[in-house]
Every structure is written in structure tokens, then in C-alpha cells.
C-alpha positions as CSV (number, residue, x, y, z in Angstrom):
1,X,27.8,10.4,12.8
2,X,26.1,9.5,9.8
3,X,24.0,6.1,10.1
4,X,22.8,3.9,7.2
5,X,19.7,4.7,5.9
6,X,17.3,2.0,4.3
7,X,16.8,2.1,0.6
8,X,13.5,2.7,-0.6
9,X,11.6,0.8,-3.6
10,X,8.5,3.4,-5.3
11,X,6.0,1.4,-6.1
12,X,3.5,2.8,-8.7
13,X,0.6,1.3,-10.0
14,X,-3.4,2.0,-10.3
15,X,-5.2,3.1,-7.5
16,X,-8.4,1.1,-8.1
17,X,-7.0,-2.9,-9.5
18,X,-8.6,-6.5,-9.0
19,X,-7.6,-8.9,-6.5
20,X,-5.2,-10.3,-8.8
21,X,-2.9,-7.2,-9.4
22,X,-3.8,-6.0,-5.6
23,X,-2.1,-9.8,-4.8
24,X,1.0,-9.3,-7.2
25,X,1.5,-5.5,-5.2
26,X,1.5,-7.3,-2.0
27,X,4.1,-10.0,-2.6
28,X,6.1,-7.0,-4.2
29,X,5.7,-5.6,-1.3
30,X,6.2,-8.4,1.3
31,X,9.8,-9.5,-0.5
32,X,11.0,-5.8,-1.1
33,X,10.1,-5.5,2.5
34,X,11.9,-8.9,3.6
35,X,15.4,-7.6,1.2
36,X,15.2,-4.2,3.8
37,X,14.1,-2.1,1.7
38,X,11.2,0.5,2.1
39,X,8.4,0.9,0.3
40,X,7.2,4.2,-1.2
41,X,4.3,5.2,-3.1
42,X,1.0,7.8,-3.6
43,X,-0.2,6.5,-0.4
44,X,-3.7,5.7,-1.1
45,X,-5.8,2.7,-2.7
46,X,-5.3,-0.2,-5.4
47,X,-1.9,-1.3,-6.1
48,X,-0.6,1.1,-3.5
49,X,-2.5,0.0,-0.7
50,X,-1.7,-3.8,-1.7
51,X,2.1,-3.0,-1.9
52,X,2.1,-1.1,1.4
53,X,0.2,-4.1,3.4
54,X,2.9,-6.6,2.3
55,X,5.4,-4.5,3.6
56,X,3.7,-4.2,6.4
57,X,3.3,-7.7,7.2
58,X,6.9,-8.5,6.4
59,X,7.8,-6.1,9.5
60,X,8.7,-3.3,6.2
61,X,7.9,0.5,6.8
62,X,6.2,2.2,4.2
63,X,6.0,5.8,3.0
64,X,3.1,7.6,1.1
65,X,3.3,10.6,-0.6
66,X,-0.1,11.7,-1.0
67,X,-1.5,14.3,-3.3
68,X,-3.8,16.6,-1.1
69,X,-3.5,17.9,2.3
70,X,-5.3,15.4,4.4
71,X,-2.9,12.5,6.2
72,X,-6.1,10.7,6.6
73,X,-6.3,10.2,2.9
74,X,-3.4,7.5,3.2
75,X,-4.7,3.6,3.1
76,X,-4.3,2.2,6.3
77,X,-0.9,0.1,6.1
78,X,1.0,3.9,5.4
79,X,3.1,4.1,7.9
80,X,4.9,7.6,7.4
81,X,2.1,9.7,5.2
82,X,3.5,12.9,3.9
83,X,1.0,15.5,2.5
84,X,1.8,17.7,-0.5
85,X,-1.2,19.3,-2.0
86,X,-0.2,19.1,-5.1
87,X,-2.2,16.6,-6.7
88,X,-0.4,14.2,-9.8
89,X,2.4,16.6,-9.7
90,X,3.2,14.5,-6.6
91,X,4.1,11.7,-8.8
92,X,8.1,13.4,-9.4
93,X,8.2,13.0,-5.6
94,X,6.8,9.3,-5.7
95,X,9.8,7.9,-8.0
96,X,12.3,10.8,-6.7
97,X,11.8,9.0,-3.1
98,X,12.8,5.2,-4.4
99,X,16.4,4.1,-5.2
100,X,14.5,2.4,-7.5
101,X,10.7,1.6,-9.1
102,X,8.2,-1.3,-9.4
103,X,5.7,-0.7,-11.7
104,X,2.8,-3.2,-10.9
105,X,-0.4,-2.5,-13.4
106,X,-1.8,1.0,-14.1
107,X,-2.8,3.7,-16.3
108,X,-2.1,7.2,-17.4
109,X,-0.4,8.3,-13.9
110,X,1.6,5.1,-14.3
111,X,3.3,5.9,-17.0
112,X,3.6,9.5,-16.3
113,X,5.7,8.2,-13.0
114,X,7.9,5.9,-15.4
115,X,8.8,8.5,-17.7
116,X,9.6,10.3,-14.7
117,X,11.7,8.1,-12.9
118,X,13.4,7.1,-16.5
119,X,14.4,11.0,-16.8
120,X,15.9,11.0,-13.6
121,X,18.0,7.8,-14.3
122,X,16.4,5.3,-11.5
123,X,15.5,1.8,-12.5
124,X,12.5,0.4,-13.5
125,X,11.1,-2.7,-13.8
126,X,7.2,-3.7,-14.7
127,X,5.0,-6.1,-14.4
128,X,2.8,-6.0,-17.6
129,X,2.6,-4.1,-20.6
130,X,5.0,-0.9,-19.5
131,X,7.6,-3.8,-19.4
132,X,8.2,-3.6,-23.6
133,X,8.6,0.5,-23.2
134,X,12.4,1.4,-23.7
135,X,14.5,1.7,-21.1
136,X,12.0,-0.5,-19.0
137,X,13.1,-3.7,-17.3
138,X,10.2,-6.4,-17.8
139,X,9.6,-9.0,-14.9
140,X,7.6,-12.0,-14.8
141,X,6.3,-12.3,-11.2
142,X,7.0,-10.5,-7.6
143,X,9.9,-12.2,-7.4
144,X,11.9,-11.4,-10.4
145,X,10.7,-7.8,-9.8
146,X,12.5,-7.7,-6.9
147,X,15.4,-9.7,-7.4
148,X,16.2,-8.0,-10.5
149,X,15.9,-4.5,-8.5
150,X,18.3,-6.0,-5.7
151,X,20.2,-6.8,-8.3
152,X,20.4,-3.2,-10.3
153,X,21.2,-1.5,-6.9
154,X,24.1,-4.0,-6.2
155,X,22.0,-5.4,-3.2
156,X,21.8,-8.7,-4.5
């Protein structure tokens, strides 16, 4: 017998940020968590880290998917870390993992993970910038980010 499985939300972003976009990842995280959904990400610091703890304190379970071979790597509020030694090309695995994907802040890996997920047909919404790229859903705050993600995956 087949049980329901909960969805997953990737959220990408930059592994070093300020408070500011480390408190943004952490509502994202915190309301993804409180919809049921799961957070996935690269596991480690930054945006990652902030998402991961919001889940975490919304009673959410999160997933990293890190890029060497040490589980120890992951930031402490991972609950499942999952190894792959396989450095950025990890990031296919970070969006392929998410029914959808968040992106809060970021750089070059950013981006490379929304092209991604864009190639593979998942949704994605930003915060910021990546949110005038084609094909990209723009949000305003944590809230929108999820609702309008709730919304795309007809959880709403």
C-alpha cells in the first residue's frame, strides 16, 4: 500500500547572506513548513541554513543534498543530509528533489539551479532580482513565495 508522501519545496539561495536574506529564508521556511511541505536544499550555510531552521521550528523536516562526502558538512537544522561528492553538479539534484523552488537571494549557483529547475518544468518563484528572468515567478515577501507555490502545485 502506497502512502502519501509530503511534497518538497528546494530552496536555493547563497550560502554566505546577511541577516536580512538569512531572515526572509527562515519565514520561507517556517510557512512552507506550516503548509506540509518539506524543505530541500544544498544542505549547508546562508540562505540554506536559514530556510532549514524555519522549518525546523515549524515542526517541518528538511533535506540537504550536500556536495562532498562528509554528512557533517550539513548546517545543523538538516535533518536527512544525503552526500553526493559531486560538488555544484549537485545542484540538478537540489531542484530535481522539490515539487517546486524558492529562490531567496544568490549568485552564480543560483541561477545555475533556476535554469535547471526551469529545464525540467518545476516552478519557480524569487525573491529579488532572478524574479524579472523569463519563466520566473517574482514574489514580494515569504508569504507570497509560498502562497503562490501552494498555489501552482494546486495545494492552495
Amino acid at each position: 500500500m502506497q502512502t502519501a508522501r509530503p511534497r518538497r519545496i528546494a530552496v536555493i539561495g547563497a550560502g554566505a547572506c546577511d541577516d536580512l536574506v538569512y531572515a526572509t529564508a527562515r519565514a520561507v521556511g517556517a510557512l512552507a513548513a506550516g503548509r506540509g511541505y518539506e524543505i530541500v536544499c544544498g544542505g549547508r550555510g546562508g540562505v540554506m541554513a536559514g530556510a532549514c531552521q524555519g522549518a525546523r521550528e515549524a515542526g517541518g523536516r528538511t533535506i540537504g543534498i550536500l556536495a562532498g562526502d562528509d554528512p557533517d558538512e550539513a548546517n545543523p537544522f538538516v535533518d536527512v543530509p544525503v552526500v553526493t561528492g559531486l560538488g555544484i553538479a549537485r545542484n540538478v539534484l537540489v531542484v530535481k528533489n522539490g515539487q517546486a523552488v524558492i529562490a531567496v537571494a544568490g549568485g552564480a549557483g543560483t541561477l545555475s539551479e533556476i535554469g535547471l529547475a526551469l529545464k525540467l518544468g518545476k516552478p519557480v518563484v524569487a525573491l529579488g532580482p532572478y524574479g524579472a528572468l523569463d519563466g520566473v515567478r517574482p514574489a514580494r515577501g515569504p508569504e507570497e513565495a509560498v502562497a503562490l507555490v501552494a498555489a501552482l502545485l494546486g495545494d492552495a
